[in-house]
Residue, then its C-alpha position, 0 to 999 in steps of 0.5 A: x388921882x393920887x399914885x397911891x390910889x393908882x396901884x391900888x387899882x393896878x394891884x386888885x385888877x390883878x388879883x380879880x383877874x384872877x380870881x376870875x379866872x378860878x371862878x369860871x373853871x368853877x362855875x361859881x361866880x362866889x369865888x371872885x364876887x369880894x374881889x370885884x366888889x373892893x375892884x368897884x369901890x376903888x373904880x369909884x375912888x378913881x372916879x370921884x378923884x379925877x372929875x371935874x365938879x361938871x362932870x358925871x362920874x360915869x363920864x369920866x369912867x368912859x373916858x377911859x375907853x372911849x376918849x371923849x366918850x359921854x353918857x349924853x352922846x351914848x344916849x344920842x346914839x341908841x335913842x336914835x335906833x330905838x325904834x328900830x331895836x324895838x320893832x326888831x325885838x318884837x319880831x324876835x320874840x313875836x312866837x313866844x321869848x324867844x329863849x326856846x329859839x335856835x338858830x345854830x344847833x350844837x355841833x363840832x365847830x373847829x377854831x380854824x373855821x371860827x377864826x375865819x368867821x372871825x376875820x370875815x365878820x371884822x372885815x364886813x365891819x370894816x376893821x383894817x387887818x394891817x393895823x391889827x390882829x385877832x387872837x384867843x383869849x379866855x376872856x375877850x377884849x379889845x384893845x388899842x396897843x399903840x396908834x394904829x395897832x388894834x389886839x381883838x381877842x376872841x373866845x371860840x368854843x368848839x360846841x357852840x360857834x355863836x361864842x366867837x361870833x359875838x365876842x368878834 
């Protein structure tokens, strides 16, 4: 991948972010759309540069973030729970779409608490708190610093405690 293009990509992540960042205190998501469209294109770029004439474009994007990825192994993997997905979706949505459902009412939920669930929820998954932390961010991530050494950031809202769940 030519060094020219690699800044480019390292200069526009920058700037989306942000801009991003203007279009979320905003509520308008005008404010960063040009900028996520040129950061597209040039992840494209990217991705014709560094693939192998065998390789799908997409695999060489997952790459990224998950070495050794594919879109084959990735469609293995959710293929194989489909139907369990499917009948759960059924039964979510049985009474009407399910939009109109609640299942946290609105309320002061403090970060502390969340935290916990935060931690409690990591623990379940079996995520080891001595190779790692958890901190908040404005938009959630994960990240593997070094080897061993996991960042996983959450955003927590104090009106809705579903936010740090799911981004946990």
């Amino acid at each position: 991948v030519p060094k020219v293009l690699i800044e480019a990509i390292a200069k526009q992540k920058s700037v989306t972010a942000a801009k991003w960042l203007d279009a979320r205190e905003q509520n308008n998501f005008q404010v960063v759309q040009s900028e996520l469209k040129t950061l597209f294109h040039l992840t494209l770029d990217y991705a014709h540069a560094a693939r192998n004439e065998q390789e799908n474009l997409y695999d060489v994007l997952i790459d990224l973030y998950e070495p050794d990825g594919q879109s084959e192994k990735i469609h293995e993997c959710f293929s194989a729970i489909r139907p369990e997905l499917s009948t759960l979706l059924g039964e979510v949505t049985a009474n009407g779409s399910g939009k109109d459902k609640v299942f946290f009412q609105s309320g002061d939920f403090p970060k502390i608490g969340q935290r916990e669930i935060s931690e409690y929820l990591l623990a379940v998954m079996g995520f080891d708190a001595s190779c790692g932390r958890i901190d908040e961010t404005v938009h959630p991530f994960c990240n593997e610093v070094g080897d061993g050494d996991i960042r996983i950031t959450v955003r927590y809202d104090t009106t809705d405690v579903r936010e740090g769940m799911l981004t946990t």
